[in-house]
C-alpha positions as YAML, in Angstrom:
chain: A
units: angstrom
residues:
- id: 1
  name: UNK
  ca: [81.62, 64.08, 94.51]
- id: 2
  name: UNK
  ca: [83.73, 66.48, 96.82]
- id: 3
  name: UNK
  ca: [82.05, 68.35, 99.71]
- id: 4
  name: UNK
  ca: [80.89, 71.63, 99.42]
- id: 5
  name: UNK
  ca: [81.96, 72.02, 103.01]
- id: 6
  name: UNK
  ca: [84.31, 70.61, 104.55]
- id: 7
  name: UNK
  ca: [85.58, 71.30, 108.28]
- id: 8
  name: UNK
  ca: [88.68, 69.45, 109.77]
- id: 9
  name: UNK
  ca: [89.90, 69.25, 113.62]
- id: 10
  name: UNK
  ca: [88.31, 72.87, 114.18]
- id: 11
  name: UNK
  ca: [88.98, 74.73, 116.97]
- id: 12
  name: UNK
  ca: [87.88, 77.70, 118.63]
- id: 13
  name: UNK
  ca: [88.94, 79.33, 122.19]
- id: 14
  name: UNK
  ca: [88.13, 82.79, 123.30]
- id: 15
  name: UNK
  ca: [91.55, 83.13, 125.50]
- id: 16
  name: UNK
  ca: [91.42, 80.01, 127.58]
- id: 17
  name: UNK
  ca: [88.09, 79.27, 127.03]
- id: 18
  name: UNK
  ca: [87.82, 76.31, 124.57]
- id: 19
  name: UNK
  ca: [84.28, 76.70, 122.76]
- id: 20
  name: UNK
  ca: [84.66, 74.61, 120.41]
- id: 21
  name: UNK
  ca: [86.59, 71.12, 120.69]
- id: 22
  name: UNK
  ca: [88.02, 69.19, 117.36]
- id: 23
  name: UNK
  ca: [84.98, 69.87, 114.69]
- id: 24
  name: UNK
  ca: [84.86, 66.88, 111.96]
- id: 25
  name: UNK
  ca: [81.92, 67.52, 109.63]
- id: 26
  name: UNK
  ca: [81.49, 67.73, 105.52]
- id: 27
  name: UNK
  ca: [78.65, 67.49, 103.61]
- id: 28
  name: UNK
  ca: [77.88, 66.95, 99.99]
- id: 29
  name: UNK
  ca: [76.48, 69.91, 97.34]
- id: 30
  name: UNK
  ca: [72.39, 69.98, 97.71]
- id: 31
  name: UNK
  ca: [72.50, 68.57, 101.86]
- id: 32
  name: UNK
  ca: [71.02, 70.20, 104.27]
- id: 33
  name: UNK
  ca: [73.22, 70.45, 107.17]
- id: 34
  name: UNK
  ca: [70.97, 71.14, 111.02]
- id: 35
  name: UNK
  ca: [73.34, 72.14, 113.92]
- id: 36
  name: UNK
  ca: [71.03, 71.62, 116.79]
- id: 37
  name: UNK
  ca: [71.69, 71.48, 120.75]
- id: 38
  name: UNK
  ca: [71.00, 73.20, 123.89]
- id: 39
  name: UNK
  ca: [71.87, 76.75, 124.47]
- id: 40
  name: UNK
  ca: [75.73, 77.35, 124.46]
- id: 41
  name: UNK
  ca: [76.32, 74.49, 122.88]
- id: 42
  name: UNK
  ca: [78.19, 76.23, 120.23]
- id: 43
  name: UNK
  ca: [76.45, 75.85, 117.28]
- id: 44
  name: UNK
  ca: [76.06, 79.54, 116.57]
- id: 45
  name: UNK
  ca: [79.68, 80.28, 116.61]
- id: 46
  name: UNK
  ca: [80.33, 77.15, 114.55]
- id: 47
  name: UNK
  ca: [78.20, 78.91, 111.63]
- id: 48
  name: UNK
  ca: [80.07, 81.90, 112.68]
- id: 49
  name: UNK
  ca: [83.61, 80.56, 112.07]
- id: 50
  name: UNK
  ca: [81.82, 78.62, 108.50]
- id: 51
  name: UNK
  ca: [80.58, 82.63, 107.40]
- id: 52
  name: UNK
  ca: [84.19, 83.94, 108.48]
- id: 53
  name: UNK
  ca: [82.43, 86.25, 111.10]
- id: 54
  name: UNK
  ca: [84.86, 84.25, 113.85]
- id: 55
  name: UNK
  ca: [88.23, 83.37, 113.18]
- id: 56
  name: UNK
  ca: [88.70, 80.08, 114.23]
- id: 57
  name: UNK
  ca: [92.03, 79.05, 116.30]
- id: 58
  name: UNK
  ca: [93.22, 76.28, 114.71]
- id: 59
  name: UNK
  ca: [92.05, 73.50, 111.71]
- id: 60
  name: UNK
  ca: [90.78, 73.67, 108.38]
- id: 61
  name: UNK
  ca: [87.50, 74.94, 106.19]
- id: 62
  name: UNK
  ca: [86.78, 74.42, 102.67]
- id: 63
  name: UNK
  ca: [83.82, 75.64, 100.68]
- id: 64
  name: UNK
  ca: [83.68, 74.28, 97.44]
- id: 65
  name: UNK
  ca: [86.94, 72.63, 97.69]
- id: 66
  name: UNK
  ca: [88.74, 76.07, 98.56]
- id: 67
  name: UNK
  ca: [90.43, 76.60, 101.60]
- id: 68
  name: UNK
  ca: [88.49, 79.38, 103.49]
- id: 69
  name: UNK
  ca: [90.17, 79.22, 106.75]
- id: 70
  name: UNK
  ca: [91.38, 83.02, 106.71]
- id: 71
  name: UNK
  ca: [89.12, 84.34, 103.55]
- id: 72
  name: UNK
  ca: [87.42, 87.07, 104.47]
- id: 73
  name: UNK
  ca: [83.52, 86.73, 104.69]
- id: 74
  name: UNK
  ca: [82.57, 88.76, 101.46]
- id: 75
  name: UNK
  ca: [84.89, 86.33, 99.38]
- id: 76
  name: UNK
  ca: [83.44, 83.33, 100.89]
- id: 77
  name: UNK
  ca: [80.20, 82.62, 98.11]
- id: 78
  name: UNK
  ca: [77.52, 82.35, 101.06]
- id: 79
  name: UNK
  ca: [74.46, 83.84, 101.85]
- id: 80
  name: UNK
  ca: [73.28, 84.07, 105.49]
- id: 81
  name: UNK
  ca: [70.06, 84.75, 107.24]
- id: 82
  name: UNK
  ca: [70.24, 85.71, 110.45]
- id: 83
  name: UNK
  ca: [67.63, 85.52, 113.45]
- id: 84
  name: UNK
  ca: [67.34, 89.24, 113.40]
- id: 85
  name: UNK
  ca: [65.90, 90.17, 109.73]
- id: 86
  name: UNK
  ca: [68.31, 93.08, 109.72]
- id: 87
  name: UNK
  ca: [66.16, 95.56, 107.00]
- id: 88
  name: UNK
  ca: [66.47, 98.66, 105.92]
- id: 89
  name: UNK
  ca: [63.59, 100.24, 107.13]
- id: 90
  name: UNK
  ca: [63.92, 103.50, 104.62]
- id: 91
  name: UNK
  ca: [64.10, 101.18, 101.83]
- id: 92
  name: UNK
  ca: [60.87, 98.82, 99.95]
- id: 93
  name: UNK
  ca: [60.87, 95.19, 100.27]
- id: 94
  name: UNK
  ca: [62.37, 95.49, 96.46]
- id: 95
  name: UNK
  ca: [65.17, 97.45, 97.50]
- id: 96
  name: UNK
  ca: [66.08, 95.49, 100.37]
- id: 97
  name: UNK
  ca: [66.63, 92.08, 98.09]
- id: 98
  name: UNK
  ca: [68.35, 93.87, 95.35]
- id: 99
  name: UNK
  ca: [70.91, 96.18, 97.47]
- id: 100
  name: UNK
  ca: [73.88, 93.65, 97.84]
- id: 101
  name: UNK
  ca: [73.49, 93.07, 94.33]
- id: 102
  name: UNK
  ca: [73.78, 97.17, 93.28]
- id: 103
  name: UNK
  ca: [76.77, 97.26, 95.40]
- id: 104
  name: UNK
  ca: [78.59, 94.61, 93.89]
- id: 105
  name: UNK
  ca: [78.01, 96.96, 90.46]
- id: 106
  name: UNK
  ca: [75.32, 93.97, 88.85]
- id: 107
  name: UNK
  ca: [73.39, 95.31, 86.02]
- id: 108
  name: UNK
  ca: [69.63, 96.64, 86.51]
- id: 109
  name: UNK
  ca: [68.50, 93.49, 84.28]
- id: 110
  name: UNK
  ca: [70.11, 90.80, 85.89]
- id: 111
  name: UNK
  ca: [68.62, 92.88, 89.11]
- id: 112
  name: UNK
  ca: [65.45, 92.90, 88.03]
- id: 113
  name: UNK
  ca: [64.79, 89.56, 86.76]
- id: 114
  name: UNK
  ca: [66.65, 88.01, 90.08]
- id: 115
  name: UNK
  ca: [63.77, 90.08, 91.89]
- id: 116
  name: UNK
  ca: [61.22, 89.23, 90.10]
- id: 117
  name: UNK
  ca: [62.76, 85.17, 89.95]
- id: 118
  name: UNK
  ca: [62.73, 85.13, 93.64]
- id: 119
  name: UNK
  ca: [59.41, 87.28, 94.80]
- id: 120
  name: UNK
  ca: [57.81, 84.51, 92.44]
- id: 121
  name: UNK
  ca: [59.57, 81.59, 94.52]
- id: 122
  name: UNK
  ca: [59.25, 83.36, 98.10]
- id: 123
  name: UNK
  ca: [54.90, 84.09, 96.97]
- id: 124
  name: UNK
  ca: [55.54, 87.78, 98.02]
- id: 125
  name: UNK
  ca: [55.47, 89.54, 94.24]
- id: 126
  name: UNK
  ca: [52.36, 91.90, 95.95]
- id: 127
  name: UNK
  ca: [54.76, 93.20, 98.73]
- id: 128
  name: UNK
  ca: [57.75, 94.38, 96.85]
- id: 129
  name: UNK
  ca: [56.72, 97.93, 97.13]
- id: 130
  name: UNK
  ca: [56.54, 97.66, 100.98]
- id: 131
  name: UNK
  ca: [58.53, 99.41, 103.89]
- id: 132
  name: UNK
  ca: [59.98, 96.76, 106.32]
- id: 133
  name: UNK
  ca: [57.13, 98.34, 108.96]
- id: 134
  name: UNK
  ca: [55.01, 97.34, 106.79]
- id: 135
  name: UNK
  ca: [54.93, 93.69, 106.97]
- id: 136
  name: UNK
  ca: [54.87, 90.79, 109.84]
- id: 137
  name: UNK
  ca: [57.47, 88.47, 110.96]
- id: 138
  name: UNK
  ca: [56.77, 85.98, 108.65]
- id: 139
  name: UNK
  ca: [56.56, 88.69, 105.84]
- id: 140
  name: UNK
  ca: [60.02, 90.19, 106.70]
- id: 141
  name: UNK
  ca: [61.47, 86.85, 107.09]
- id: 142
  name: UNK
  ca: [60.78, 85.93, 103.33]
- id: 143
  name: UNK
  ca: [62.59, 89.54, 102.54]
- id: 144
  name: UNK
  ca: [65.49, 88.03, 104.91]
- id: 145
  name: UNK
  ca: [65.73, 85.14, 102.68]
- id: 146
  name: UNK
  ca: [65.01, 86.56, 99.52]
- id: 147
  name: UNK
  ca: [68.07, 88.60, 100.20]
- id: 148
  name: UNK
  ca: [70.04, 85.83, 100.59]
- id: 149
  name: UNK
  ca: [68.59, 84.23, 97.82]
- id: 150
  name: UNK
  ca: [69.53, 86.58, 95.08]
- id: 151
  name: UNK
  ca: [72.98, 85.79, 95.69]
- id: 152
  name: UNK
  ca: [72.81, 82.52, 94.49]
- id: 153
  name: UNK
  ca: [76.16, 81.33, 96.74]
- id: 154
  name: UNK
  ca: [77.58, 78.38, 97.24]
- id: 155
  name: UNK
  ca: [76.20, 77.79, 100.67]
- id: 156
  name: UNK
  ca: [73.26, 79.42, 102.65]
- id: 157
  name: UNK
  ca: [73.84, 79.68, 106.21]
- id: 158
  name: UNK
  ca: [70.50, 80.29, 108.58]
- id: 159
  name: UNK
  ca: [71.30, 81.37, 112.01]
- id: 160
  name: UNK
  ca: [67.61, 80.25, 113.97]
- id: 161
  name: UNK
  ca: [65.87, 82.44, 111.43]
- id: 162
  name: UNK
  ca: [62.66, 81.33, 112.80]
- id: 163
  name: UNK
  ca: [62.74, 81.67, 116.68]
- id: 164
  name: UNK
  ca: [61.21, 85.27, 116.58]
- id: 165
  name: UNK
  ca: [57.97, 83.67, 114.93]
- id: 166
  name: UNK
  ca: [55.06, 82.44, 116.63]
- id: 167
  name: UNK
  ca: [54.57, 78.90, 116.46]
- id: 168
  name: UNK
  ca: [52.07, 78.30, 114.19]
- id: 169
  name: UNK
  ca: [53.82, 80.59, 111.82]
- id: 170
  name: UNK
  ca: [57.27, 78.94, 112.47]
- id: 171
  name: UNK
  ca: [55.36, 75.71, 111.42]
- id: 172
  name: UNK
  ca: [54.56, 77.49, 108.12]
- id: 173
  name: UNK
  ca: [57.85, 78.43, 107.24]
- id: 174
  name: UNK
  ca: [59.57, 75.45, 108.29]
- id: 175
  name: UNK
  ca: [57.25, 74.12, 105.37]
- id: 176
  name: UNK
  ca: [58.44, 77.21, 103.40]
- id: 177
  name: UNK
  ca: [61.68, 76.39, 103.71]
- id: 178
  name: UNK
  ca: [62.00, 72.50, 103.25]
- id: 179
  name: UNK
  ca: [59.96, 73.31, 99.80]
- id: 180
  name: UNK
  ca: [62.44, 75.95, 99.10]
- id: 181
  name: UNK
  ca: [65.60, 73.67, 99.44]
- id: 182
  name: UNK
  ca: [63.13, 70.84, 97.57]
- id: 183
  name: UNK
  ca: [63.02, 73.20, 94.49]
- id: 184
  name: UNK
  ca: [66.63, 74.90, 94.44]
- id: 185
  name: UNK
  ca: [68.52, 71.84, 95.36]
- id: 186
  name: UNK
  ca: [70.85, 74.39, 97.25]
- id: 187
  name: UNK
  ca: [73.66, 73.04, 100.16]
- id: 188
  name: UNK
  ca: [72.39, 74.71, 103.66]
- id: 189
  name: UNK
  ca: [73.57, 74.74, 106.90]
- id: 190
  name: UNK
  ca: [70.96, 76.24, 109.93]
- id: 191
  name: UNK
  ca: [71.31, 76.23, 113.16]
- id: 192
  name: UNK
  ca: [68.32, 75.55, 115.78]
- id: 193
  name: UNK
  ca: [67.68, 74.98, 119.62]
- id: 194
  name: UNK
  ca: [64.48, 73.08, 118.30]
- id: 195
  name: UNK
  ca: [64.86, 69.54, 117.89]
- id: 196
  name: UNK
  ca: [61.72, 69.16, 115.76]
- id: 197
  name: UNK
  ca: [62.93, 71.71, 113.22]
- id: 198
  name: UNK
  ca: [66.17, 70.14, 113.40]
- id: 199
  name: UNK
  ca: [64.48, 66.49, 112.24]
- id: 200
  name: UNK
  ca: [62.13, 67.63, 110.16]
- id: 201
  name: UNK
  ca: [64.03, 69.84, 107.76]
- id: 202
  name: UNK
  ca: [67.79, 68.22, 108.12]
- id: 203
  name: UNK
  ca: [68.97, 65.80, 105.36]
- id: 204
  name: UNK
  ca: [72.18, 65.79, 107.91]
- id: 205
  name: UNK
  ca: [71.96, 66.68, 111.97]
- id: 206
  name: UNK
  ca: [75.14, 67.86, 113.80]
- id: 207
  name: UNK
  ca: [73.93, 67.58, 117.52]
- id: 208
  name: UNK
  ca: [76.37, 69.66, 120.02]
- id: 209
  name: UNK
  ca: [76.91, 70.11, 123.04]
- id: 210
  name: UNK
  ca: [79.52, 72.11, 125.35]
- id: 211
  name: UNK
  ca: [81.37, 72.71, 121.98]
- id: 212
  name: UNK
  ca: [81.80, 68.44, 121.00]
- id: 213
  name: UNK
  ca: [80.01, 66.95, 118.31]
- id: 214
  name: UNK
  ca: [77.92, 64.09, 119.74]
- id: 215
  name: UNK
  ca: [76.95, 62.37, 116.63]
- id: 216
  name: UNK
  ca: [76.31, 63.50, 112.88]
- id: 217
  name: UNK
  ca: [73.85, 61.04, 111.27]
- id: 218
  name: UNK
  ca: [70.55, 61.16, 109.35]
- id: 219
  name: UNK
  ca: [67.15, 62.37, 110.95]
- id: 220
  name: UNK
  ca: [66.01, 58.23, 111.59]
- id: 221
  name: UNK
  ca: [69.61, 57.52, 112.53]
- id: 222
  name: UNK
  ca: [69.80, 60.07, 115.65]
- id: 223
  name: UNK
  ca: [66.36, 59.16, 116.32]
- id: 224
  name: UNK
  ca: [66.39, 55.50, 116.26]
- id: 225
  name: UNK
  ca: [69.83, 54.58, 117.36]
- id: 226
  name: UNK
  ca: [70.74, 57.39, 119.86]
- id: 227
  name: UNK
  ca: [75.63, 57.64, 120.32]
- id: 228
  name: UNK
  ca: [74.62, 58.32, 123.97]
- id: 229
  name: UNK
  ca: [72.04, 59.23, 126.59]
- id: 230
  name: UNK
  ca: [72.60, 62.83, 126.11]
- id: 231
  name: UNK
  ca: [71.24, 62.40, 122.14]
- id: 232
  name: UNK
  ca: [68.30, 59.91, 123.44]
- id: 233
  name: UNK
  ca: [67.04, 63.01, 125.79]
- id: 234
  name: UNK
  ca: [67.49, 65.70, 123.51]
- id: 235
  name: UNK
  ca: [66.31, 64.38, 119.91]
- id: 236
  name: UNK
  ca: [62.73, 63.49, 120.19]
- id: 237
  name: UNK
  ca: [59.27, 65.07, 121.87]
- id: 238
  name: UNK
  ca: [58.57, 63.15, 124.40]
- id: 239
  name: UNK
  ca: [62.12, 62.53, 125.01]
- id: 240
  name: UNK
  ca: [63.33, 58.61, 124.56]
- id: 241
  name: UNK
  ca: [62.81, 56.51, 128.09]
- id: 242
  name: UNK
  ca: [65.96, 55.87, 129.44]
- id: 243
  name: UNK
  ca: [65.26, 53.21, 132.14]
- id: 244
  name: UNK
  ca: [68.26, 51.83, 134.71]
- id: 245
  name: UNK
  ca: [67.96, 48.09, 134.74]
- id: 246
  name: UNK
  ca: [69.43, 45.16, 135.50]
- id: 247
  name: UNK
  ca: [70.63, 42.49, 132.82]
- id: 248
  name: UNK
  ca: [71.49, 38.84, 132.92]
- id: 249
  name: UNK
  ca: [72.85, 37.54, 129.98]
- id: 250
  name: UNK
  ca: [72.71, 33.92, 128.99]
- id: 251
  name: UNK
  ca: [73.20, 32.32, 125.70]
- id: 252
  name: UNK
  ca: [69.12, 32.78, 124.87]
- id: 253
  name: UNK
  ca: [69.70, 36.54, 125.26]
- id: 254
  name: UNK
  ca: [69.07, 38.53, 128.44]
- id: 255
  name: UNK
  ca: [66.70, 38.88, 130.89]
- id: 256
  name: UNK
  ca: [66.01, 42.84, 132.07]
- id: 257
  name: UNK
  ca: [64.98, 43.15, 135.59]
- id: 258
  name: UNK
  ca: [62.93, 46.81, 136.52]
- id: 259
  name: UNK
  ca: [62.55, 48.30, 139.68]
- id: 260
  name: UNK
  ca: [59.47, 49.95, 141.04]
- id: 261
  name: UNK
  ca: [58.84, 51.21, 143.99]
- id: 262
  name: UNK
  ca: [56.07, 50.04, 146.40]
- id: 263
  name: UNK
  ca: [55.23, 46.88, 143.51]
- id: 264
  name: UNK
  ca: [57.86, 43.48, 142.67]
- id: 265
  name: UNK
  ca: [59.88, 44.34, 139.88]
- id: 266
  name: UNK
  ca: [59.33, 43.44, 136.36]
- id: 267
  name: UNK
  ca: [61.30, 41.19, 134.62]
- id: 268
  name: UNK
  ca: [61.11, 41.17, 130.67]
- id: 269
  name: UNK
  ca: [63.31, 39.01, 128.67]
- id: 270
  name: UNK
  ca: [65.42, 40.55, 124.97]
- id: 271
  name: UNK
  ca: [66.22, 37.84, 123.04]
- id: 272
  name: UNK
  ca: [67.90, 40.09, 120.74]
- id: 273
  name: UNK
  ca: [70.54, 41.44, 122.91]
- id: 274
  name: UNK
  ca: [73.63, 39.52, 124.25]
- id: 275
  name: UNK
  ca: [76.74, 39.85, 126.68]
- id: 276
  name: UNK
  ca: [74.92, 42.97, 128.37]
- id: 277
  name: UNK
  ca: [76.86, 44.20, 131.63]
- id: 278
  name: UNK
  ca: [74.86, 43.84, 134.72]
- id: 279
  name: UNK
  ca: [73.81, 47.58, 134.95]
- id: 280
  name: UNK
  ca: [72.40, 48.98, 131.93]
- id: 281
  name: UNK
  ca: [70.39, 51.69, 130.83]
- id: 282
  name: UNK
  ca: [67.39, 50.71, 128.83]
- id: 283
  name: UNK
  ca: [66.11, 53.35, 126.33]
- id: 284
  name: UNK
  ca: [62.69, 52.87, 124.24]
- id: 285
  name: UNK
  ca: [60.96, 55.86, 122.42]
- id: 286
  name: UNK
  ca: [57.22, 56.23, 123.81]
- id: 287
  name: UNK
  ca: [55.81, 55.33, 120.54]
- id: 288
  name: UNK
  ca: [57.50, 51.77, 121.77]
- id: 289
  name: UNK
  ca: [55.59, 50.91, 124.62]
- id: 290
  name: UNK
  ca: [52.07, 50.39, 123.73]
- id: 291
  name: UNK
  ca: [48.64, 48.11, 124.11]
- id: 292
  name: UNK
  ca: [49.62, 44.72, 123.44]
- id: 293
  name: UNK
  ca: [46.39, 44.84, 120.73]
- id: 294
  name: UNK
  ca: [49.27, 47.19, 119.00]
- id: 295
  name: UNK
  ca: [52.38, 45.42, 118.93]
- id: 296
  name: UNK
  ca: [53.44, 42.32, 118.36]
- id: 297
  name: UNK
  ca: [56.39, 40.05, 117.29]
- id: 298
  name: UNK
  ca: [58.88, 37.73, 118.50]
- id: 299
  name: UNK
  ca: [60.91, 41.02, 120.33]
- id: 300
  name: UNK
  ca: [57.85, 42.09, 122.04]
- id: 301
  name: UNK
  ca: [57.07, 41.44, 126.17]
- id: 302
  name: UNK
  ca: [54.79, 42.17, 127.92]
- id: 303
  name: UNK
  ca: [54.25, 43.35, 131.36]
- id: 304
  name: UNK
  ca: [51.30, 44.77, 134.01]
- id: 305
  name: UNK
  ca: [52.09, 48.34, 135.10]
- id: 306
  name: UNK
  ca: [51.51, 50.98, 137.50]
- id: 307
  name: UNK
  ca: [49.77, 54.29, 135.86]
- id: 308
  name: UNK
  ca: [50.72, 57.47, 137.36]
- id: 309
  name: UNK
  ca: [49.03, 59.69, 134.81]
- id: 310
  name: UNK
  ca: [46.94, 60.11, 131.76]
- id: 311
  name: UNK
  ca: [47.61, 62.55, 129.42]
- id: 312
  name: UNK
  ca: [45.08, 63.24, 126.60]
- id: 313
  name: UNK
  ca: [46.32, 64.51, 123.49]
- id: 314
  name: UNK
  ca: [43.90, 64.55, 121.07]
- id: 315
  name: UNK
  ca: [45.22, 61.75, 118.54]
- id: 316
  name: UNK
  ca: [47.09, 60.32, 121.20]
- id: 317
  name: UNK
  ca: [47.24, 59.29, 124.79]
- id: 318
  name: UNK
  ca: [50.27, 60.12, 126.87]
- id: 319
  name: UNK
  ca: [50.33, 57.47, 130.11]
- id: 320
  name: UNK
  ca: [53.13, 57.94, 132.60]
- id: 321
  name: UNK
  ca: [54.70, 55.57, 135.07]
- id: 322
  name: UNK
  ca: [57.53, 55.00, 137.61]
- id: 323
  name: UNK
  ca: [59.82, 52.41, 136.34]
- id: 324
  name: UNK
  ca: [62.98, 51.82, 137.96]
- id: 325
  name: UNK
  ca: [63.09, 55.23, 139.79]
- id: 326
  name: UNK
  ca: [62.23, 57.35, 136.66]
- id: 327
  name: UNK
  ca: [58.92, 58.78, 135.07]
- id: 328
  name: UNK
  ca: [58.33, 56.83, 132.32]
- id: 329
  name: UNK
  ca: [55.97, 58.07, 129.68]
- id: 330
  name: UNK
  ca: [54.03, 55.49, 126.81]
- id: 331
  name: UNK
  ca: [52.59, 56.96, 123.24]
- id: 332
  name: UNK
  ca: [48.80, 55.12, 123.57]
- id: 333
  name: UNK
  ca: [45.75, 55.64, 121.22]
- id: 334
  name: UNK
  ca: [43.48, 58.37, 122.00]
- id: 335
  name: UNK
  ca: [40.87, 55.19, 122.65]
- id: 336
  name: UNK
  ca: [42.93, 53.73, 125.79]
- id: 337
  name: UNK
  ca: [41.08, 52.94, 128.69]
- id: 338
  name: UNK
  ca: [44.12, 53.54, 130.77]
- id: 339
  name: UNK
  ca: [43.30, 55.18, 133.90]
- id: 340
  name: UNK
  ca: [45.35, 56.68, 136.86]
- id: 341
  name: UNK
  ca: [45.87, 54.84, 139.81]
- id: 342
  name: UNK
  ca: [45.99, 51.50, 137.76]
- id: 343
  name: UNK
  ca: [47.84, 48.51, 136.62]
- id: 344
  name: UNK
  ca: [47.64, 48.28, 132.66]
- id: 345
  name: UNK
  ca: [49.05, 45.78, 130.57]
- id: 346
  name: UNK
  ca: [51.62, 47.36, 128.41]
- id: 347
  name: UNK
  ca: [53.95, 45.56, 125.52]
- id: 348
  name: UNK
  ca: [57.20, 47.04, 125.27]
- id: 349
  name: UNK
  ca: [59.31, 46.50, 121.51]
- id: 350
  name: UNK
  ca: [62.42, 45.40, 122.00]
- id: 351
  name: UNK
  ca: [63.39, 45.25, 118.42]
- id: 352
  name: UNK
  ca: [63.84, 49.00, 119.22]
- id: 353
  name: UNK
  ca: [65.65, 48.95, 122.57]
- id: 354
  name: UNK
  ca: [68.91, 51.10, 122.77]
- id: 355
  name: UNK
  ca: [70.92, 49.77, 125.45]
- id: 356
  name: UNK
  ca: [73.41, 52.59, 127.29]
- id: 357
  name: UNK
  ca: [76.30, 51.98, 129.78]
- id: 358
  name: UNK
  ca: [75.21, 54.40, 133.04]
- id: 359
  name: UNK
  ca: [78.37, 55.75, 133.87]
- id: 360
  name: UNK
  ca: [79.65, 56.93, 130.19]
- id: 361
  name: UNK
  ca: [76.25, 57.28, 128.69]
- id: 362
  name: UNK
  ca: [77.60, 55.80, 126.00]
- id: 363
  name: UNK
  ca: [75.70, 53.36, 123.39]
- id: 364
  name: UNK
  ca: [75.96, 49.45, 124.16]
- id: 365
  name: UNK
  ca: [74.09, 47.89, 121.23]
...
């Protein structure tokens, strides 16, 4: 099966500035592509350079197995929703979807049952009649993408469509939207500062930053086994633990030595891991360190810690700690009887350890 995009060794500088540095990424007809990182990463002017709004310096972009380096946007077969809805405000919610169509000279029939085809789909049949003034975020949002929609393209691009919505509605559409790529099978790419939308709607994540791909991988795949310590901090809520340790290899595995301060280190032993250097970075998720009545296993140590602070959070219980000079945060069930200001026995998993090298950031294991 050939890509339905496909970018190679893409390039873009604005005079000297290089924004974005050797772009590798395809993916297949019916994925659903997530460019996610921090602000000026430059994810938005990689969907840019995809819609032919940017003209990219140098490389390579197919859509559909064209070459689309220097096509001109309109001949491109997309559909983009942008962060902005970008209405008409003179014209009704009906007029708004079918517009691009009437320009392009389709037919009032093939108009009118595309409208009617994607009001149905979108739930908003009772607001076609509507002004743009007329209707909330979430309602002008739908218009945004029934728009897009109607076009039935090759590729849908979303540019943060959802970042002007308040969050419980943002939670809504995110649902909207997963169903909506569930149902049409379409190939999407979107673009989001917000890692959960980025995991919880991708079947593919791109995470950026300063203009280099860090990894490309599937949602468990950036979650669970992290390129670097840049991906381990960004992708998750809380953030993985990325603790600096010290390892001692032997031929039974290795023993990890923590630092705390004001208390004797604590010395857990992976007998998973091999030939670790000295100084490491260990990184666990939170959801890895729990109550030893949680976890068990032949991976699993435990070890009497320090509690800085208790977090309630209704189904859960955040518990923080210092652990070799860092805050170190453990998921816990809402039932803990962890309390500030003392020890705790704690089991950490180490058949989920990610093991980083400090200086690089890179991934050891």
């Amino acid at each position: 099966m050939d890509p339905i995009l496909n970018i190679q060794n893409l390039y873009k500088n604005y005079g000297s500035v290089e924004i974005l540095k050797d772009i590798n990424v395809s993916i297949d007809p019916g994925d659903f592509l997530v460019l996610v990182g921090p602000s000026g990463c430059g994810k938005s002017t990689l969907l840019n350079c995809i819609a032919g709004l940017e003209p990219i310096t140098s490389g390579r972009l197919d859509i559909g197995g064209q070459d689309m380096t220097d096509v001109s946007p309109k001949d491109r077969d997309i559909a983009m929703v942008f962060q902005s809805y970008a209405l008409y405000p003179t014209m009704t919610v009906a007029k708004n979807i079918t517009f691009g169509m009437k320009v392009r000279g389709v037919d009032a029939a093939t108009q009118e049952a595309k409208l009617n085809e994607v009001a149905k789909q979108l739930q908003m049949e009772q607001l076609l009649q509507r002004r743009p003034g007329q209707l909330s975020g979430g309602q002008r949002q739908r218009v945004a993408m029934g728009r897009a929609l109607v076009r039935d393209p090759k590729l849908f691009l979303f540019d943060e469509p959802l970042s002007n919505l308040d969050a419980k509605l943002r939670v809504e559409m995110r649902t909207e939207i997963k169903k909506l790529h569930q149902t049409l099978g379409a190939s999407m790419v979107y673009v989001t500062h917000d890692q959960i939308e980025a995991m919880t709607l991708a079947t593919k994540i791109v995470v950026m930053r300063g203009g280099v791909i860090q990894q490309i991988g599937t949602p468990a795949e950036i979650y669970n086994r992290p390129a670097n310590m840049f991906v381990a901090d960004f992708m998750g809520s809380p953030a993985m633990n990325l603790i600096p340790a010290k390892a001692q290899s032997n031929g039974e595995g290795s023993k990890i030595e923590i630092a705390r301060d004001g208390h004797a280190p604590i010395v857990l032993h992976d007998t998973k891991n091999r030939d670790l250097p000295e100084n490491v970075v260990l990184g666990l998720r939170p959801e890895d360190i729990a109550e030893p009545g949680y976890r068990s296993g032949q991976y699993v140590q435990k070890a009497e810690c320090h509690v800085d602070i208790v977090e309630p959070a209704g189904a859960d219980t955040f518990v923080v700690m210092q652990l070799g000079g860092k805050h170190v945060t453990a998921r816990l069930h809402s039932d803990t009887d962890a309390q500030a200001g003392q020890s705790h026995p704690l089991a950490f998993d180490f058949s989920k350890v990610s093991y980083f090298e400090p200086n690089t950031g890179q991934r050891l294991n």
